[in-house]
C-alpha positions in Angstrom: 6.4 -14.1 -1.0 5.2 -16.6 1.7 4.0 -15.3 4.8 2.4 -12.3 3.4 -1.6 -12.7 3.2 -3.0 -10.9 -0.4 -6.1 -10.2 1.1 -4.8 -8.3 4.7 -2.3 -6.6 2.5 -4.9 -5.0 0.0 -7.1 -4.0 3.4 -3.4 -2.0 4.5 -3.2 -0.2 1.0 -7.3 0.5 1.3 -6.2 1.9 5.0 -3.2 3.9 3.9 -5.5 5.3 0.9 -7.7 6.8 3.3 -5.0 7.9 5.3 -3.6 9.9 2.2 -6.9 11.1 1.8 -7.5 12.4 5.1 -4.2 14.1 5.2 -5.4 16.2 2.2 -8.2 17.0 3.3 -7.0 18.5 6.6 -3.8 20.0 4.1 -0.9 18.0 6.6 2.1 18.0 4.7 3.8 16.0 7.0 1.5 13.4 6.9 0.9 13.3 3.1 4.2 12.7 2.6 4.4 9.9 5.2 1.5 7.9 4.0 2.5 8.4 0.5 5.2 7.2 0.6 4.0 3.9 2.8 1.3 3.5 0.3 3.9 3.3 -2.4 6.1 0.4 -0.8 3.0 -1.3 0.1 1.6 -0.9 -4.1 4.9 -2.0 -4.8 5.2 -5.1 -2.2 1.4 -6.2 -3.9 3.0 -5.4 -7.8 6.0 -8.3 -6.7 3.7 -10.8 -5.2 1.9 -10.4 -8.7 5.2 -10.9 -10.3 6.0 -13.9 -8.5 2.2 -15.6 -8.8 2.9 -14.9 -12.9 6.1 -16.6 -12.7 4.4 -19.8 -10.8 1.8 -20.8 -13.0 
């Protein structure tokens, strides 16, 4: 996936993490399910630009 920096990508899951976290803690449902579901497009988005650095070397 070109254009798409490894390193700023894993600081944006880190981010949205915390974001869950916080959303627990303060019980928001609204925003739980928001961030979750971010943070799982973003964990999937890092699992393909895994797949494709496998497939390159």
């Amino acid at each position: 996936m070109n254009g798409i920096n490894k390193n700023d990508l894993d600081e944006v899951i880190a981010k949205t993490f915390k974001e869950v976290k916080t959303a627990v803690d303060t019980h928001s449902e609204k925003s739980i399910q928001m961030y979750s579901q971010a943070l799982r497009a973003l964990v999937e988005l890092r699992q393909q630009i895994l797949s494709e650095e496998r497939a390159n070397s």
